[in-house]
Backbone as JSON Lines, residues from 0, in Angstrom:
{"i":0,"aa":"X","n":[124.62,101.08,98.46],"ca":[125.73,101.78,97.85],"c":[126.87,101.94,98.85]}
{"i":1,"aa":"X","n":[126.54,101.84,100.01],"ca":[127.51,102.45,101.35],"c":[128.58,100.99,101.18]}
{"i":2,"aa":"X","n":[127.82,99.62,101.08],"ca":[128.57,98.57,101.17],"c":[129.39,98.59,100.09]}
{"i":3,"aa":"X","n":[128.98,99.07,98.8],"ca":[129.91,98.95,97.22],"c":[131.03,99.89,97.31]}
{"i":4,"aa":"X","n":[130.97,101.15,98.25],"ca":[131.92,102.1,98.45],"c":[132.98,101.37,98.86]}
{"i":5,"aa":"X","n":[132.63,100.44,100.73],"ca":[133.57,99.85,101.25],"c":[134.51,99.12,100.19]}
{"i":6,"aa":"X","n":[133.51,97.87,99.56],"ca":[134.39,96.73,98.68],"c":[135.5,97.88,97.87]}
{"i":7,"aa":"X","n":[135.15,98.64,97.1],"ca":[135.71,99.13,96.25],"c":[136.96,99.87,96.86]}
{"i":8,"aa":"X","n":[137.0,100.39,98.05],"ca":[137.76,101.19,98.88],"c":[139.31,99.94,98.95]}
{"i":9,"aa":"X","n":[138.51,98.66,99.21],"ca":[139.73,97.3,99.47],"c":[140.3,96.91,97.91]}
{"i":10,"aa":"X","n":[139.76,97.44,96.51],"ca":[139.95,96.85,95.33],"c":[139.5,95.96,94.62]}
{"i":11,"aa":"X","n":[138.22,95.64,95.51],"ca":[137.23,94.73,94.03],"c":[136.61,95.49,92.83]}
{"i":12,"aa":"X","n":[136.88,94.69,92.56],"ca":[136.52,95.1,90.96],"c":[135.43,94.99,90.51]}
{"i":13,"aa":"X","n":[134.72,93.64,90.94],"ca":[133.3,92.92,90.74],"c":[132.66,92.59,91.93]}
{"i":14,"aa":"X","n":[131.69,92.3,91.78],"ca":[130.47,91.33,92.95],"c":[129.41,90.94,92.55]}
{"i":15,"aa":"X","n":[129.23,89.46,93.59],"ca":[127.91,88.83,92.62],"c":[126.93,89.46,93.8]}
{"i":16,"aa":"X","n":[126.12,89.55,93.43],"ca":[124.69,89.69,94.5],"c":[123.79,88.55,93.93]}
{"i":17,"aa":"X","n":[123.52,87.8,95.1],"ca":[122.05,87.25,94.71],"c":[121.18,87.7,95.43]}
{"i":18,"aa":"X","n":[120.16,86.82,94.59],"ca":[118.67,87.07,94.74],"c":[118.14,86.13,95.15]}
{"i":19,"aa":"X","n":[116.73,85.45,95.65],"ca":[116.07,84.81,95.72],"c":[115.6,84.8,97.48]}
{"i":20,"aa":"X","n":[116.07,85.8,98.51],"ca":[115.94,85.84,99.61],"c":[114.36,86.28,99.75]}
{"i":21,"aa":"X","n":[113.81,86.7,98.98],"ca":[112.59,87.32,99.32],"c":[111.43,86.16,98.9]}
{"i":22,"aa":"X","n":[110.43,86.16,100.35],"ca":[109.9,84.73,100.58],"c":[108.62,85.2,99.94]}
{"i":23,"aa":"X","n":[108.49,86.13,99.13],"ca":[107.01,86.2,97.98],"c":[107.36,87.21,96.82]}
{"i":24,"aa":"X","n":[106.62,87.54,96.0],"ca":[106.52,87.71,95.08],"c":[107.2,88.98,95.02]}
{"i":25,"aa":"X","n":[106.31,89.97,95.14],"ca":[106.44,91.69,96.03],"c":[108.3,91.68,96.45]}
{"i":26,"aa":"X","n":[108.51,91.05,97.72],"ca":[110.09,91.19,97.65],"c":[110.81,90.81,97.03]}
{"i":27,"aa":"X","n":[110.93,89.48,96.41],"ca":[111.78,89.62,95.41],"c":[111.83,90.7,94.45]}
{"i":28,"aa":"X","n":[110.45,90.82,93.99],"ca":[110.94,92.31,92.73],"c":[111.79,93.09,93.47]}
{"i":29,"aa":"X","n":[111.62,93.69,94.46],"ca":[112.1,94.28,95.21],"c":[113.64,94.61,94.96]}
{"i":30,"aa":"X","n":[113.94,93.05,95.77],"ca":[115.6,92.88,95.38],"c":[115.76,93.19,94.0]}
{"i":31,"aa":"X","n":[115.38,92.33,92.83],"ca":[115.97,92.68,91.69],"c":[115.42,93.98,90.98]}
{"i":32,"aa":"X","n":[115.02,95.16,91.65],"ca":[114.99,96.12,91.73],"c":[116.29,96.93,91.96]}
{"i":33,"aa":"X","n":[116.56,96.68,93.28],"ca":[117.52,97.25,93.98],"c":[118.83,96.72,93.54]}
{"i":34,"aa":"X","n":[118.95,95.89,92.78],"ca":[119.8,95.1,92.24],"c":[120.44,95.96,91.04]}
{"i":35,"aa":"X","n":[119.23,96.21,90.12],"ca":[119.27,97.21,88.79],"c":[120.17,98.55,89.05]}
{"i":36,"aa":"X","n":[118.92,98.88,90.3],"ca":[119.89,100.19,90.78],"c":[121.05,100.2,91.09]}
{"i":37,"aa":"X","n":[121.74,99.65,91.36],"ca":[122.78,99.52,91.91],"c":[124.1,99.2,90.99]}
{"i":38,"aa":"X","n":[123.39,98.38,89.39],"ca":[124.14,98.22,88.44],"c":[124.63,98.92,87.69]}
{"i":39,"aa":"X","n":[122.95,99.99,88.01],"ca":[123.72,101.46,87.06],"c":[123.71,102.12,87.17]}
{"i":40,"aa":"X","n":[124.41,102.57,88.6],"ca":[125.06,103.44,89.45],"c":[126.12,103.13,90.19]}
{"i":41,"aa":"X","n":[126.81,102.01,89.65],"ca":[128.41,101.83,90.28],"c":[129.11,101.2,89.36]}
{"i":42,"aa":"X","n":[130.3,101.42,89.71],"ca":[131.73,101.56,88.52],"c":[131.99,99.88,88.52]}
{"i":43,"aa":"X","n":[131.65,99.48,89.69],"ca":[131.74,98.11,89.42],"c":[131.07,97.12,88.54]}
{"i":44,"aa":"X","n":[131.47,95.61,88.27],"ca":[130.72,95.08,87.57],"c":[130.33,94.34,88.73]}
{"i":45,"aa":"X","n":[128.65,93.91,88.39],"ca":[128.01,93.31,89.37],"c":[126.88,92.48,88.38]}
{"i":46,"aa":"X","n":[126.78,91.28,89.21],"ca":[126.76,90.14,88.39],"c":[125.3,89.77,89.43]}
{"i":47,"aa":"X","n":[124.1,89.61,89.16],"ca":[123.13,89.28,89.78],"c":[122.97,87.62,89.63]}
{"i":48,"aa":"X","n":[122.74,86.76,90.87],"ca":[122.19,85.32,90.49],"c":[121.32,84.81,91.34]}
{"i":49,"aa":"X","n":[120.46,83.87,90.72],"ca":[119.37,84.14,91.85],"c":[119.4,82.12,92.5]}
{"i":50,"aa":"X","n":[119.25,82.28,93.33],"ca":[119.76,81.46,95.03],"c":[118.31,81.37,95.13]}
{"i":51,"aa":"X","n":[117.12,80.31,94.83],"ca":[115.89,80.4,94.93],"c":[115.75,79.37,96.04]}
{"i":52,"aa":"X","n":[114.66,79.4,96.48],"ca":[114.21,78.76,97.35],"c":[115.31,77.25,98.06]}
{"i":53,"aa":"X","n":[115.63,78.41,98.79],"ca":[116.72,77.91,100.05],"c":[116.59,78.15,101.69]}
{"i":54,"aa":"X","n":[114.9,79.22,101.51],"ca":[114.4,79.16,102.71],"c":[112.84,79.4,102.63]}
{"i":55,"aa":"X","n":[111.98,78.71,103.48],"ca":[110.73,78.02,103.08],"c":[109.68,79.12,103.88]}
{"i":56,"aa":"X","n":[108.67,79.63,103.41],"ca":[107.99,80.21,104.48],"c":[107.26,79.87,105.0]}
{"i":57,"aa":"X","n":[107.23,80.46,106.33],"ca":[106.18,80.05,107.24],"c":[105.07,79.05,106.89]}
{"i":58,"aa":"X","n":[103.94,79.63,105.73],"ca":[102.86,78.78,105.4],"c":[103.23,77.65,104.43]}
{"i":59,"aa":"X","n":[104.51,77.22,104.16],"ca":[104.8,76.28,103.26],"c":[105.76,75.17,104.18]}
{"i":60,"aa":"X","n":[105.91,75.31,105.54],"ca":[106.93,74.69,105.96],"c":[106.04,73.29,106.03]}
{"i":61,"aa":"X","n":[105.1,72.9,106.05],"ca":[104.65,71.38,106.27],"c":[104.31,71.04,104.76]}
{"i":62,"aa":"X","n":[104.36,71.55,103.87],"ca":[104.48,71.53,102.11],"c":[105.33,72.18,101.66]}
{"i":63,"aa":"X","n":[106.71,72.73,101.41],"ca":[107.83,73.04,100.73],"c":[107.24,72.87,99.18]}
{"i":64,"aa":"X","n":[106.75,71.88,98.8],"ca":[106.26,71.72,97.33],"c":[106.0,72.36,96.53]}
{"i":65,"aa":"X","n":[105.0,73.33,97.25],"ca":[104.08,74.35,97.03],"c":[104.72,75.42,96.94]}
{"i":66,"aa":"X","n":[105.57,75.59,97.33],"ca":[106.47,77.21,97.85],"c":[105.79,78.31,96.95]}
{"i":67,"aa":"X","n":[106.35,77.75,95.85],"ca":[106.73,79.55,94.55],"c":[106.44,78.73,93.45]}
{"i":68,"aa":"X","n":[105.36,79.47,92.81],"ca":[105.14,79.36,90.88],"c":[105.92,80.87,90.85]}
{"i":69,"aa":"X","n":[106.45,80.77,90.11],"ca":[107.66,81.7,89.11],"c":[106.14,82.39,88.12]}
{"i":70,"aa":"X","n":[105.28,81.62,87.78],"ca":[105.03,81.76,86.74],"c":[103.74,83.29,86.9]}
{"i":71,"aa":"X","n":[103.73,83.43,88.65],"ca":[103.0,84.98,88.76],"c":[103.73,85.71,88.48]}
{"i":72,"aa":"X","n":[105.3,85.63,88.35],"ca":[106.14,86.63,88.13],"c":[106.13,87.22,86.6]}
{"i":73,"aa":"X","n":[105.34,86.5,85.99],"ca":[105.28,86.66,84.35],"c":[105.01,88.24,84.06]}
């Protein structure tokens, strides 16, 4: 919220936030958790998009393939 104060202090109006930084399951909810909160609790419009696998973890770096099924997120 401290960062949405700043933007807003300069006159944005909007912001996108993405998502997809969190390298398992658990953090991502996380983010698009904190994401929610944040939507509806500021005057701004904020536009969530999710930026997926653009960084590989540790146990996937010699298989990238493997990364993320979406589909535990069900």
């Amino acid at each position: 919220m401290s960062r949405l104060r700043e933007i807003i202090s300069f006159g944005t109006g909007a912001v996108e936030i993405k998502s997809g930084y969190g390298l398992n399951t658990e953090d991502e909810m996380k983010m698009l958790r904190v994401i929610r909160r944040l939507k509806e609790n500021s005057p701004l419009a904020i536009k969530a998009t999710f930026l997926g696998a653009h960084a590989v973890p540790m146990e996937y770096k010699s298989n990238p393939q493997n990364m993320l099924t979406w589909s535990s997120m069900k």
